[in-house]
Each structure stands twice: as structure tokens, then as C-alpha cells.
GUNUMI-190427 format. One record per residue: residue number from 1; residue in one letter; x, y, z of N, C-alpha, C, O in turn. Coordinates in nm, 4 decimals. Layout:
# residues N
  seq  type       n_u       n_v       n_w      ca_u      ca_v      ca_w       c_u       c_v       c_w       o_u       o_v       o_w
  NUM     A         X         Y         Z         X         Y         Z         X         Y         Z         X         Y         Z
...
//
This chain:
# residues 190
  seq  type       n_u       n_v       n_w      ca_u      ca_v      ca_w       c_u       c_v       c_w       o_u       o_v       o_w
    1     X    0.0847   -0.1154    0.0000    0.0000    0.0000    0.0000    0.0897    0.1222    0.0000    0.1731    0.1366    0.0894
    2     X    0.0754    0.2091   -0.0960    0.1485    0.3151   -0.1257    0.1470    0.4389   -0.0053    0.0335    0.4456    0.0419
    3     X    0.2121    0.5081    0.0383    0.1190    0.6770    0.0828    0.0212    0.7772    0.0187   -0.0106    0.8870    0.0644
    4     X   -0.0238    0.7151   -0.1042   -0.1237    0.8106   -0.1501   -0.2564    0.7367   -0.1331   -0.3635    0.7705   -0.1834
    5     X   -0.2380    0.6501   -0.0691   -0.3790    0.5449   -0.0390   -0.3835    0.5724    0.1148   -0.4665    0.5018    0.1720
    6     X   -0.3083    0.6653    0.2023   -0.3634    0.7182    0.3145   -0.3145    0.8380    0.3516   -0.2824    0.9164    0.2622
    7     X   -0.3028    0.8668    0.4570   -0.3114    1.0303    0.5092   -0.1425    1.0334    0.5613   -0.1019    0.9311    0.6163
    8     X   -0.0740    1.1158    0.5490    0.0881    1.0792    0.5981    0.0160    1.1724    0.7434   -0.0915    1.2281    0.7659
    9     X    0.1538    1.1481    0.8243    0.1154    1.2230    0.9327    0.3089    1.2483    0.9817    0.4117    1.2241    0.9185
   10     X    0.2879    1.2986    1.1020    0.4314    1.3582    1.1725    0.4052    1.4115    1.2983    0.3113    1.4897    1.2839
   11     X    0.4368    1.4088    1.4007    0.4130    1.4917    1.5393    0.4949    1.4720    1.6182    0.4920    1.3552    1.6571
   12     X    0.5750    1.5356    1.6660    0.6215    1.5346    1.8365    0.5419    1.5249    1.9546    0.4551    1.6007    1.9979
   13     X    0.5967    1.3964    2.0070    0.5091    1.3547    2.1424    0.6556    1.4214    2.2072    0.7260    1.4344    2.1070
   14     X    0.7111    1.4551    2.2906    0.7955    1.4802    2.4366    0.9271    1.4802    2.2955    0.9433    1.5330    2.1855
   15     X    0.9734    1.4175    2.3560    1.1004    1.3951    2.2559    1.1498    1.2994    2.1621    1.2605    1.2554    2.1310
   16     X    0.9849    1.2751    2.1140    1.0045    1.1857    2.0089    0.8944    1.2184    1.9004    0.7739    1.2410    1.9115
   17     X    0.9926    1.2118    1.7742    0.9275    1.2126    1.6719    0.8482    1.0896    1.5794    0.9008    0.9874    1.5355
   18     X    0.7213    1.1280    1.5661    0.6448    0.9727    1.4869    0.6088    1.0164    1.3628    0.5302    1.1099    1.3469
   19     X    0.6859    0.9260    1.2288    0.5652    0.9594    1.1173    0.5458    0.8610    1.0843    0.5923    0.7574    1.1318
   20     X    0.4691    0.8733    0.9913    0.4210    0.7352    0.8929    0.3084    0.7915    0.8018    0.3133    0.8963    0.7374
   21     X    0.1853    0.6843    0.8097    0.0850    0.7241    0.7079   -0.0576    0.6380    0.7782   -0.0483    0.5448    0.8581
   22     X   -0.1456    0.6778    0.7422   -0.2772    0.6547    0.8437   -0.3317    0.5630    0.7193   -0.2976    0.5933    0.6050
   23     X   -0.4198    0.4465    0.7443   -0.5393    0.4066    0.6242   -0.6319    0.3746    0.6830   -0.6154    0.2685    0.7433
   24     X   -0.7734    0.4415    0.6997   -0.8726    0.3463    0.7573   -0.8704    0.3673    0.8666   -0.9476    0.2893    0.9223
   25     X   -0.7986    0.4666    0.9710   -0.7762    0.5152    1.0607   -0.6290    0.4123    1.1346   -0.5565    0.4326    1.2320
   26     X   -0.6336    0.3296    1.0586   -0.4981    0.2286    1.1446   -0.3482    0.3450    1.1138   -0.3462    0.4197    1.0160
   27     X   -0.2705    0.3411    1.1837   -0.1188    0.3535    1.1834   -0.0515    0.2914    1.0924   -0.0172    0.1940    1.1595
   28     X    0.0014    0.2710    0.9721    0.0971    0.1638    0.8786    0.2752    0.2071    0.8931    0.2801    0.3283    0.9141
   29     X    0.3582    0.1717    0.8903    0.4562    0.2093    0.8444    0.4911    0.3225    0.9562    0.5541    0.4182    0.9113
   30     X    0.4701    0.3250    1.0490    0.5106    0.4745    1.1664    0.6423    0.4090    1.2497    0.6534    0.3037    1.3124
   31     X    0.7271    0.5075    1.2247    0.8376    0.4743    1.2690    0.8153    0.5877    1.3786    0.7308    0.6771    1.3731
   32     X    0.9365    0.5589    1.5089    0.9359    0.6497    1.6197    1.1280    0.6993    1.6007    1.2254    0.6251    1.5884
   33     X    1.1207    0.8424    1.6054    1.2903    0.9045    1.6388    1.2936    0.9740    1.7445    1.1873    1.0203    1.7857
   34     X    1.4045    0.9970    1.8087    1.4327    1.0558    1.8962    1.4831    1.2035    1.8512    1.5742    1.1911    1.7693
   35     X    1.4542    1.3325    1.8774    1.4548    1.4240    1.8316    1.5359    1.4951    1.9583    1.5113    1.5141    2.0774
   36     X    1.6512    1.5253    1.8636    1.7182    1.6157    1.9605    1.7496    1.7287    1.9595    1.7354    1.7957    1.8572
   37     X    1.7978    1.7772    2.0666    1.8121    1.9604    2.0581    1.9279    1.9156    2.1189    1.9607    1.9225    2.2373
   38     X    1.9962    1.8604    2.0069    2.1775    1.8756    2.0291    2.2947    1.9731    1.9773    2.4175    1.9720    1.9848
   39     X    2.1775    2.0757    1.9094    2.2713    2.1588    1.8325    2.3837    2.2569    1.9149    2.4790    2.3066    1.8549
   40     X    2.3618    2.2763    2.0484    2.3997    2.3423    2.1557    2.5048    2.2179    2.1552    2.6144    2.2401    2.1036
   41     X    2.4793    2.0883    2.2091    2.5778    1.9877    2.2144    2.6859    2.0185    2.1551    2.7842    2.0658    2.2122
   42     X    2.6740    1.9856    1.9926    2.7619    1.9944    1.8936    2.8502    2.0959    1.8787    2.9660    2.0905    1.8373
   43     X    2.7655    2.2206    1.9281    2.8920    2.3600    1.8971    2.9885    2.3384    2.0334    3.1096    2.3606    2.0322
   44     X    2.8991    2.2819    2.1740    2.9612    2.3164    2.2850    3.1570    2.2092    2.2395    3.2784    2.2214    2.2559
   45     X    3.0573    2.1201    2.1810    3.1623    1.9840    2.1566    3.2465    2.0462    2.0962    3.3576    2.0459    2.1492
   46     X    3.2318    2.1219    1.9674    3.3719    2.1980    1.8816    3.4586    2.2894    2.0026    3.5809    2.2881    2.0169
   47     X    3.3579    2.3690    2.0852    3.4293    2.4898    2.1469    3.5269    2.4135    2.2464    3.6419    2.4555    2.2328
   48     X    3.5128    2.2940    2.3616    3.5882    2.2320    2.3930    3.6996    2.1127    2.3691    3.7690    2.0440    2.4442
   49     X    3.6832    2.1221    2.2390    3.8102    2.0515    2.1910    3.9554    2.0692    2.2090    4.0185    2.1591    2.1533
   50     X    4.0140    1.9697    2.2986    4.1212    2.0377    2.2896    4.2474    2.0208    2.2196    4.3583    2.0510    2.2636
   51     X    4.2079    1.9465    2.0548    4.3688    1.9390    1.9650    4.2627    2.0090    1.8347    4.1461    2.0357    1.8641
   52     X    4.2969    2.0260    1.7408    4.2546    2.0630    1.6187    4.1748    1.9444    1.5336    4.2219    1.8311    1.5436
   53     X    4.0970    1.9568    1.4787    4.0063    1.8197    1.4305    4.0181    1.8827    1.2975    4.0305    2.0003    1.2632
   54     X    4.0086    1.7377    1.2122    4.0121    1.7594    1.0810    3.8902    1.6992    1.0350    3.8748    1.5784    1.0535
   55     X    3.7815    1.7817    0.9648    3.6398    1.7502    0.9536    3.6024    1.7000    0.7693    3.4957    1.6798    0.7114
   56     X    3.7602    1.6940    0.7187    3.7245    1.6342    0.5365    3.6728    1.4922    0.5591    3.7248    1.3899    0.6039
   57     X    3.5557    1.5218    0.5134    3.5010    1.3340    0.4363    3.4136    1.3120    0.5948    3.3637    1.2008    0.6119
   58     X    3.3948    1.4280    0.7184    3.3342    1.3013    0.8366    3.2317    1.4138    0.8799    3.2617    1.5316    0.8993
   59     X    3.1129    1.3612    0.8912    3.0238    1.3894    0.9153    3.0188    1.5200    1.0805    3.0090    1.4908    1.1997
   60     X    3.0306    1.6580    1.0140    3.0638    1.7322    1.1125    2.9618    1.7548    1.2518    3.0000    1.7832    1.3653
   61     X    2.8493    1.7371    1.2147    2.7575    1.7255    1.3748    2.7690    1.5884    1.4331    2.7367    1.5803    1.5516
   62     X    2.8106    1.4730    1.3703    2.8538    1.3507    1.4826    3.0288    1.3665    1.5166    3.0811    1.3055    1.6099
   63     X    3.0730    1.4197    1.4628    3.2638    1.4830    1.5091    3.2138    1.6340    1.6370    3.2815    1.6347    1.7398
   64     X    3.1588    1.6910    1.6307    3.0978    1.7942    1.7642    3.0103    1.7081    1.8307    3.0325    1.7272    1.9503
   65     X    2.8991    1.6005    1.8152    2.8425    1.5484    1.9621    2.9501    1.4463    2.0319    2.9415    1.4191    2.1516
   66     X    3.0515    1.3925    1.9477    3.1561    1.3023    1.9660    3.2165    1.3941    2.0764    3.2467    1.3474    2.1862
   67     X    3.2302    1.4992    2.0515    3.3582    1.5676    2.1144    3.2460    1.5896    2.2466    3.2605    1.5479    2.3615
   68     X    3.1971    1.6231    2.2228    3.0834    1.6735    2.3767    3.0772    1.5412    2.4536    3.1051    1.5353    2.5734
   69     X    3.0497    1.4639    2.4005    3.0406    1.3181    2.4530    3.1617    1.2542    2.5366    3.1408    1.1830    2.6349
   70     X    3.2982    1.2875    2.4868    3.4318    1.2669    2.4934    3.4806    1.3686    2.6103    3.5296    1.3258    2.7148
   71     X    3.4667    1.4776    2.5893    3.5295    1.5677    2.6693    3.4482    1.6588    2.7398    3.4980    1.7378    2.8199
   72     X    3.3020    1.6534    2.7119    3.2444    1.6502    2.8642    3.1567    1.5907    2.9496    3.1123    1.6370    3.0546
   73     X    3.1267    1.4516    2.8824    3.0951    1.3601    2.9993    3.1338    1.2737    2.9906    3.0968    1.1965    3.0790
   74     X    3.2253    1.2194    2.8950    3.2581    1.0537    2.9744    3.4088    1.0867    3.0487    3.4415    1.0251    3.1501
   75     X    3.4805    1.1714    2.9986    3.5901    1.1480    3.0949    3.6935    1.0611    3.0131    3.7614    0.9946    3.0913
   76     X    3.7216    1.0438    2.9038    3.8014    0.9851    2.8272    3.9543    1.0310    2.8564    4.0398    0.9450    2.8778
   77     X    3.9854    1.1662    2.8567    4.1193    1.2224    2.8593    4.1705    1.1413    2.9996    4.2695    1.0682    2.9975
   78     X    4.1020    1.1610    3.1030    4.1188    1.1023    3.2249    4.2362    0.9458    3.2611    4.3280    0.9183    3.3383
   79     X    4.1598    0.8800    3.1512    4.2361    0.7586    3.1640    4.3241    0.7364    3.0512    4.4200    0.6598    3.0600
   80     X    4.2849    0.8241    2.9056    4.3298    0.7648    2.8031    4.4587    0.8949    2.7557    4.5225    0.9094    2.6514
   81     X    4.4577    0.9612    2.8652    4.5699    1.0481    2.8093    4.6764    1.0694    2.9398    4.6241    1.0787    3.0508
   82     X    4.8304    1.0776    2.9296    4.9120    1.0445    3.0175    5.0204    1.1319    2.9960    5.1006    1.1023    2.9075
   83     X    5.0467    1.3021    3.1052    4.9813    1.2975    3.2347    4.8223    1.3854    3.1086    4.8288    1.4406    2.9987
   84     X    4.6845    1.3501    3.2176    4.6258    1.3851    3.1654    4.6013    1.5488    3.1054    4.5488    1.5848    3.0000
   85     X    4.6595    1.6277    3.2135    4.6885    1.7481    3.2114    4.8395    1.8518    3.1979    4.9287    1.8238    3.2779
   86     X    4.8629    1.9570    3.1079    4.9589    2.0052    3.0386    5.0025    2.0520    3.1704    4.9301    2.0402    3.2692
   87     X    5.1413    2.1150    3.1751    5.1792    2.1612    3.3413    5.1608    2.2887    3.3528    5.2043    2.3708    3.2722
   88     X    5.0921    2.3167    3.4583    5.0282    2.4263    3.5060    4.8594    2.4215    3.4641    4.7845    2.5190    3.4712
   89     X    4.8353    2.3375    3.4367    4.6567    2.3464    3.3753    4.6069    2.2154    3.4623    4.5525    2.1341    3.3875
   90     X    4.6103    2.1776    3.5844    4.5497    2.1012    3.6212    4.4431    2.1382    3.7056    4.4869    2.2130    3.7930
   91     X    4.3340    2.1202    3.7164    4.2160    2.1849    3.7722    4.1937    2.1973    3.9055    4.1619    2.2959    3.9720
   92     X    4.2204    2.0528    3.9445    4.2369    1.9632    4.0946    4.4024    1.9982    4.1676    4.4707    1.9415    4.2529
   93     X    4.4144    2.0846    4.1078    4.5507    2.2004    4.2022    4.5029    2.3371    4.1858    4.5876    2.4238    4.2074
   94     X    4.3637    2.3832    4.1462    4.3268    2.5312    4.1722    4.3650    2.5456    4.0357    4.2799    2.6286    4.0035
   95     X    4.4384    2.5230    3.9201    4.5030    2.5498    3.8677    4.4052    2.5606    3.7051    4.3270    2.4696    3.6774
   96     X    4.4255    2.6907    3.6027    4.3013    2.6991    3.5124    4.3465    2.5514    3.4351    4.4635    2.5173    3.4174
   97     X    4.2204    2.4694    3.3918    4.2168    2.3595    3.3325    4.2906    2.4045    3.2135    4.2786    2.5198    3.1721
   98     X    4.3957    2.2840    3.1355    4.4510    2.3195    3.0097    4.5159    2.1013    2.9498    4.6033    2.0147    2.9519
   99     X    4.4439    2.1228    2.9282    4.4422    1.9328    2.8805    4.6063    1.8970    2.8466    4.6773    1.9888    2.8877
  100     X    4.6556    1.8274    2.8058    4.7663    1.7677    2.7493    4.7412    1.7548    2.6465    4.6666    1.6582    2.6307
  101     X    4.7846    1.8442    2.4916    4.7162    1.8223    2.3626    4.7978    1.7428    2.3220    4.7595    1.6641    2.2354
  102     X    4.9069    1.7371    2.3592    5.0455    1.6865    2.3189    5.0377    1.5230    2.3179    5.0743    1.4568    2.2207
  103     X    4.9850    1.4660    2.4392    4.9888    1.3353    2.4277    4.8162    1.3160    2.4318    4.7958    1.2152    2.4996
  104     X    4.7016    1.3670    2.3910    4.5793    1.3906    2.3948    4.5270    1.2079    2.3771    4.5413    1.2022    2.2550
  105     X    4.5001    1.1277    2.3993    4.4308    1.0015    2.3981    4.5228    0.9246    2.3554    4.4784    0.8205    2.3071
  106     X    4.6538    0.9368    2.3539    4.7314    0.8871    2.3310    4.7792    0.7621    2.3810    4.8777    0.6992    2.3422
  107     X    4.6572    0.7186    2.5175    4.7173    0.6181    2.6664    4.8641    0.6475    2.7258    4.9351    0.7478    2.7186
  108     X    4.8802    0.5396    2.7789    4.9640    0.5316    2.8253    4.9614    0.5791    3.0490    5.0448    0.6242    3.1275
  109     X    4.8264    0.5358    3.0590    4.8295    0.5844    3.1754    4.7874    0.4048    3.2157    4.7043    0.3277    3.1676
  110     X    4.8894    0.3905    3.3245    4.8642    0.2521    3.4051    4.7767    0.2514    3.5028    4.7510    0.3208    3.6012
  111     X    4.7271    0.1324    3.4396    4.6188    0.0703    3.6195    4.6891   -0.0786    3.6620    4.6487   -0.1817    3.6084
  112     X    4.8186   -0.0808    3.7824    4.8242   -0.1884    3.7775    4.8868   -0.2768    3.6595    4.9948   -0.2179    3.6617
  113     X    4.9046   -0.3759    3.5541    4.9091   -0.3771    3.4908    4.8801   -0.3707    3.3920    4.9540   -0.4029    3.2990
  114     X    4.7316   -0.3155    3.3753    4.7213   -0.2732    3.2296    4.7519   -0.1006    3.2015    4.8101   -0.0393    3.2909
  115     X    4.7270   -0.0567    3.1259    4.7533    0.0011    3.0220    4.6724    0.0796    2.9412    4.6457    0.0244    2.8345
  116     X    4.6095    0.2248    2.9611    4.5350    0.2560    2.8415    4.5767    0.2527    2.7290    4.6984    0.2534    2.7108
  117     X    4.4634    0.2470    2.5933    4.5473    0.2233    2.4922    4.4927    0.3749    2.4159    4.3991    0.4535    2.4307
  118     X    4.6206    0.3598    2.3216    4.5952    0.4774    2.2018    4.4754    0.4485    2.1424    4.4487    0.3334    2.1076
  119     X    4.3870    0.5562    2.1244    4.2515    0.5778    2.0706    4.2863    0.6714    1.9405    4.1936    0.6799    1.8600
  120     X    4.3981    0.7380    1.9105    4.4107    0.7757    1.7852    4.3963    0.7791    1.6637    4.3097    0.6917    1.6694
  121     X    4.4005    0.7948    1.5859    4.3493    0.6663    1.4586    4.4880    0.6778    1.3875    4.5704    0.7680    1.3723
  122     X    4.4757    0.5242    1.3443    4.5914    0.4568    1.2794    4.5886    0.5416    1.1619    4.5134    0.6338    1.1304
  123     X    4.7415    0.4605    1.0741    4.7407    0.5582    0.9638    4.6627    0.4862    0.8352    4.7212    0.4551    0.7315
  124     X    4.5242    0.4657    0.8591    4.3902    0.4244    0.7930    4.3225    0.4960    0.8368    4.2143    0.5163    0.7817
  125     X    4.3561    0.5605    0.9479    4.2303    0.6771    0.9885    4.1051    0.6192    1.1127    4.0114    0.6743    1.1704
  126     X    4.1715    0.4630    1.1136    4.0649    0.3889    1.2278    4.0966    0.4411    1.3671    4.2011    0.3885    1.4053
  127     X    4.0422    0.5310    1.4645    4.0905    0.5318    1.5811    4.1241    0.3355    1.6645    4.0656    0.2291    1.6848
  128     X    4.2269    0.3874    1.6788    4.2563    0.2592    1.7355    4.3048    0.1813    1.6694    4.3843    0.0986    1.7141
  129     X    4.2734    0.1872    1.5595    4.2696    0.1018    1.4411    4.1895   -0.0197    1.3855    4.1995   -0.0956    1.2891
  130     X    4.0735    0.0037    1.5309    3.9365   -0.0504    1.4858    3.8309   -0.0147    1.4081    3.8073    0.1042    1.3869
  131     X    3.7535   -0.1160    1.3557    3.6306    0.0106    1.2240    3.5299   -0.0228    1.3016    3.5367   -0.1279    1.3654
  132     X    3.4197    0.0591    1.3104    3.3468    0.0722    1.3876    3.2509   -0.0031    1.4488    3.1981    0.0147    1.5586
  133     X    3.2240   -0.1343    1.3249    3.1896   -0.2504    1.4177    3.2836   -0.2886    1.5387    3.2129   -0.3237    1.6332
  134     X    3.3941   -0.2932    1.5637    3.4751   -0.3571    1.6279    3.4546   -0.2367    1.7418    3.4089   -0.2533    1.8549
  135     X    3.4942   -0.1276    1.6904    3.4973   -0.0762    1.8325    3.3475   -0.0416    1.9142    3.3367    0.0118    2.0246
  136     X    3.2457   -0.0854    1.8314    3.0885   -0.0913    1.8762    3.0674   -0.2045    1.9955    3.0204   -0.1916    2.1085
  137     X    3.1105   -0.2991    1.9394    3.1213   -0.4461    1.9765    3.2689   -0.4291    2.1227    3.2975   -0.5174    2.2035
  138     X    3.3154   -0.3300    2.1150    3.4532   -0.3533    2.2414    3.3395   -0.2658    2.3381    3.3129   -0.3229    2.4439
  139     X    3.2848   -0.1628    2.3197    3.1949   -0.0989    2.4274    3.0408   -0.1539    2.4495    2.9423   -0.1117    2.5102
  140     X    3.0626   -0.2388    2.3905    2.9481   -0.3168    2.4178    2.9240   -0.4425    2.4991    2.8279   -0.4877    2.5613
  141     X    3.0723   -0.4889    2.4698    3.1094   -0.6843    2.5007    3.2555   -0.6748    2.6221    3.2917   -0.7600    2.7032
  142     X    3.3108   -0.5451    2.5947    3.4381   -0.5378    2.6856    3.5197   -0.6187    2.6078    3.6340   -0.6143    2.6534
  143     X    3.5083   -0.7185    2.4730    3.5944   -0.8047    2.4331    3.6456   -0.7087    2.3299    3.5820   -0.6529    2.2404
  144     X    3.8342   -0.6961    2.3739    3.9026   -0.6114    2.2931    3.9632   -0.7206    2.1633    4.0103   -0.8330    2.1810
  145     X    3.9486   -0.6625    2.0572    3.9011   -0.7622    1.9313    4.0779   -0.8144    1.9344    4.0933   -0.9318    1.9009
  146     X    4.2079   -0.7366    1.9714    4.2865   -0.7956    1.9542    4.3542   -0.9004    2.1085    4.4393   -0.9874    2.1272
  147     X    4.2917   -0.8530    2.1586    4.3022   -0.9393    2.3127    4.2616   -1.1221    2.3041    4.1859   -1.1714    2.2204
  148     X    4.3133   -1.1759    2.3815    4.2580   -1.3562    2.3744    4.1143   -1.3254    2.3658    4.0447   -1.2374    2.4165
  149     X    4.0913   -1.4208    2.2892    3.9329   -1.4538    2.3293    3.8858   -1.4678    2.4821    3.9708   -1.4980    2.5659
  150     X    3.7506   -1.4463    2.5211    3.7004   -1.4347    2.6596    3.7812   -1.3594    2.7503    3.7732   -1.3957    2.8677
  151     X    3.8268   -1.3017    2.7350    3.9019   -1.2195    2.8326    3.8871   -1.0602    2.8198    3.9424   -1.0087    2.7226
  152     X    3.8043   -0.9619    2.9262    3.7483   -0.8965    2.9255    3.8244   -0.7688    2.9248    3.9283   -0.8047    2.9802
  153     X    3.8394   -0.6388    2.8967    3.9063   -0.5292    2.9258    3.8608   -0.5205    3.0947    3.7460   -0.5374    3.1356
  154     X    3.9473   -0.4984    3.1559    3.9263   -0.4595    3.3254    3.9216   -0.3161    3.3715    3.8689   -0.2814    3.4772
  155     X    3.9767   -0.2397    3.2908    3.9434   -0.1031    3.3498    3.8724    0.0087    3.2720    3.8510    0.1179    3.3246
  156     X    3.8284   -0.0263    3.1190    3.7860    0.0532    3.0507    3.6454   -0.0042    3.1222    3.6356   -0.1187    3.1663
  157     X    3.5352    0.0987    3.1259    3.4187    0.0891    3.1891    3.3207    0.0786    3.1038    3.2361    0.1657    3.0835
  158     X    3.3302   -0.0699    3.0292    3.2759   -0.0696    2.9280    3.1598   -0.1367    2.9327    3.0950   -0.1693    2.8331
  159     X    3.1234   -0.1642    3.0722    2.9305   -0.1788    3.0589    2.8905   -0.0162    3.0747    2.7957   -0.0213    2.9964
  160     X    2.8921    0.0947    3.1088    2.8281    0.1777    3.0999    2.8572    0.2677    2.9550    2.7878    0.3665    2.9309
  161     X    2.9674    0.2233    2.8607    2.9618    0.3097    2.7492    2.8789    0.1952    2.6696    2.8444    0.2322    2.5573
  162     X    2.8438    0.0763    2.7017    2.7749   -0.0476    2.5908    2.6173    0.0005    2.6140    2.5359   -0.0168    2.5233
  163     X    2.5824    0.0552    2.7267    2.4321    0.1226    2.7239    2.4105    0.2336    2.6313    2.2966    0.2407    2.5853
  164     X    2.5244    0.3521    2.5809    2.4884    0.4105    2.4570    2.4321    0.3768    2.4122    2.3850    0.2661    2.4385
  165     X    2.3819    0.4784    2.2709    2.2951    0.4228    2.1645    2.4156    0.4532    2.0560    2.5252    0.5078    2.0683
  166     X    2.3286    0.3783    1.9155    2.4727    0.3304    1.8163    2.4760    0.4996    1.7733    2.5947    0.5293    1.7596
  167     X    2.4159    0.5817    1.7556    2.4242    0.7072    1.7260    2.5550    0.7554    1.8494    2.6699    0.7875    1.8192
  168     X    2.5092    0.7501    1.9617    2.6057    0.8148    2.0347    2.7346    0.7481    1.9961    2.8131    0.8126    1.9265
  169     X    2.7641    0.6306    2.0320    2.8757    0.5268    1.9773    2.9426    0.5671    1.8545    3.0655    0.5749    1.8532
  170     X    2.8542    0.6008    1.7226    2.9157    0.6746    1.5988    2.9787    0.7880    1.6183    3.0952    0.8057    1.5826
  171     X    2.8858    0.9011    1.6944    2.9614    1.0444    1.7355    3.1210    0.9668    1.8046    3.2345    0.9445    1.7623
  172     X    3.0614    0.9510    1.9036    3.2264    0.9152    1.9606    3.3591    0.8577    1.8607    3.4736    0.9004    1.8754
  173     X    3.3240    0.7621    1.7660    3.3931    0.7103    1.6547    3.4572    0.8310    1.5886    3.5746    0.8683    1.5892
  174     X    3.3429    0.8849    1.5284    3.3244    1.0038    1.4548    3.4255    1.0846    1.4885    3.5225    1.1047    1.4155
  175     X    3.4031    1.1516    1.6367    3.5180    1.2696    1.7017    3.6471    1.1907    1.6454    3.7056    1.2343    1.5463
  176     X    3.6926    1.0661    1.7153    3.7982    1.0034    1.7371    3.9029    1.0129    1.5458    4.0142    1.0572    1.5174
  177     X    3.7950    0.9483    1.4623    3.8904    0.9740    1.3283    3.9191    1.1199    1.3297    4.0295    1.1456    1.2816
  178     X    3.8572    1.2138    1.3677    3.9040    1.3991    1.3091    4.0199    1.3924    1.4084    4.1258    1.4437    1.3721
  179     X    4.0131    1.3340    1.5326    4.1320    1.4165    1.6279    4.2879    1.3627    1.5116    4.2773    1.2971    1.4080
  180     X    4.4204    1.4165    1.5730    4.5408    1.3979    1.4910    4.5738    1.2532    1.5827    4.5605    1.2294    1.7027
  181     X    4.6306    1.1565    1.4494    4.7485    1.0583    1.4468    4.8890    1.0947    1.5824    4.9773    1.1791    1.5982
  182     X    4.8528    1.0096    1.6331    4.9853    0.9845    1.7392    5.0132    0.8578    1.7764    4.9403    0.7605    1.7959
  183     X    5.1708    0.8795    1.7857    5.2180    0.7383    1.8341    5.2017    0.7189    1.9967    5.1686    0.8062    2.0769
  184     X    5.2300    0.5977    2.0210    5.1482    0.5292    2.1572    5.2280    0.5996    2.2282    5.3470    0.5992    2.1967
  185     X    5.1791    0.6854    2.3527    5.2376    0.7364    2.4564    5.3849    0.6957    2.5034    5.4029    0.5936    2.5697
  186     X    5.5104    0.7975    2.4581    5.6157    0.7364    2.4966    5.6847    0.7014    2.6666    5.7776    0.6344    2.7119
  187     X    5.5767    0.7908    2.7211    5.6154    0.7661    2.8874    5.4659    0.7223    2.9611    5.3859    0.7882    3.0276
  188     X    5.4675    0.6036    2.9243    5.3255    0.5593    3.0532    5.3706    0.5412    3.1835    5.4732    0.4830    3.2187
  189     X    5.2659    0.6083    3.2689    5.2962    0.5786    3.4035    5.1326    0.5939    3.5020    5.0179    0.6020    3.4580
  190     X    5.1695    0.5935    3.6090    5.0143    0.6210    3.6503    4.9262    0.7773    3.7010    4.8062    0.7745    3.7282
//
């Protein structure tokens, strides 16, 4: 049954968008989206970036919710950059916040014996050098695709980034290819 054999429709309930097409008064074909007012997100995400992003070929409002996502709520620099903060910019000494652009997700910060790893993107452009199934599937499963089988990442907190949605998961991807190529942190420590 085509849409000209019923009535299309569209509305915002709260924060979700429904369309489809009516026949006979039934619903056919109504899909539900989530409608966001992320545009604030996205710029906030560019304005706090802290290395230069390169936006050829990648979708520039999932590279700004990536970055919002990245650098102001999950806390990524935290573990995945080593020391996380440039000297004199550490926050938690009074001191005005100023990131480490220099070694920016670069890892290299220890827990014990592991190890954050470089989130950079390889020179394919894969952060990590995973494609995005893989790194969908590592925040989802904790199973790091080059790690033994069954054996879980232990400190990346990867049941609460596997509750994302694949949209958020893409932004984050997304940010990660624009940030710059670096080699794996030459001084890890904790």
C-alpha cells in the first residue's frame, strides 16, 4: 500500500518524533525518532576541543556530539591520556584547566598492569585502528578484538559506554577519526 492510499502524518510527542501514514484510521509504516536539541551539544563539543580536528570526508555534527560526549561527559582524557593534564593546567591544584594536547588520547596511563590504549586513529584513519563494528562491539562486550578470546578489558568501563545508543557510539567514533594521528604514549605511568 502506497502513501497516496492514506493520510501521511508527523508529530512530536515529548522527545520523540512519529511519522508514517494513516489508512482506515490504522497507523501503517510509523516509525518512532528521537529528536534532539543537540545543536547546543555539537557547537559546545567543537568549542571544547582540545587538539585541532580535521572535519574532510566526516560527518561534522557527529565529530561535535563526539567531542561533547568525549570531553564533557565521559571522561576519556582522564584515563586515556598520560599525564592527563599540560603543566600548570590542572584543575584539581586550583590550577586553570589546560588538557595535554600533546599526548591527547594517546594512553599510556597505568592501572596496575594494564595500560590505556591509544585511541588515535591509525594511519587508515581507524581510531585505534578498529572500524566501527569492532569498536561498537569492544563498548558493548568489553571483548578487545585484539586481546585472547574471553578475556574482558578490566578497566575501561565498558558496561556503561555499551548502554549508549549506536548514534552516540558513531559520534564518539566520529570525534575520534578527526582528532590527529599519534604514536602510543612514549612515557606511561600512573
Amino acid at each position: 500500500m502506497g502513501a497516496a492510499s492514506g493520510r501521511n502524518f508527523a508529530f512530536i510527542d515529548g522527545q520523540n518524533l512519529h511519522v508514517g501514514v494513516t489508512h482506515l484510521g490504522w497507523k501503517l509504516d510509523w516509525r518512532r525518532f528521537r529528536v534532539y536539541d543537540n545543536e547546543s551539544e555539537i557547537e559546545r563539543g567543537f568549542e571544547i576541543a582540545p587538539v585541532p580536528l580535521d572535519l574532510r570526508g566526516k560527518n561534522r555534527a557527529l565529530v561535535g556530539l563526539g567531542s561533547y560526549i568525549v570531553n564533557g561527559q565521559g571522561g576519556c582524557n582522564d584515563c586515556h591520556t598520560h599525564p592527563a593534564y599540560a603543566p600548570g593546567g590542572d584543575p584539581f591544584l586550583g590550577q586553570p584547566e589546560k588538557i595535554n594536547s600533546e599526548q591527547y588520547i594517546t594512553g599510556g596511563r597505568a592501572f596496575g598492569p594494564f595500560v590505556s590504549r591509544n585511541l588515535t586513529p591509525d594511519h587508515t584513519g581507524k581510531p585505534a585502528g578498529l572500524t566501527f563494528d569492532e569498536f561498537r562491539t569492544t563498548l558493548r562486550t568489553g571483548q578487545d578484538p585484539e586481546g585472547p578470546p574471553g578475556e574482558l578489558l578490566q578497566v575501561m568501563p565498558w558496561p556503561v559506554y555499551g548502554k549508549m545508543t549506536d548514534n552516540d557510539l558513531r559520534a564518539i567514533y566520529e570525534f575520534l577519526r578527526a582528532i590527529p594521528s599519534r604514536p602510543d604514549n612514549p612515557n606511561p605511568g600512573p
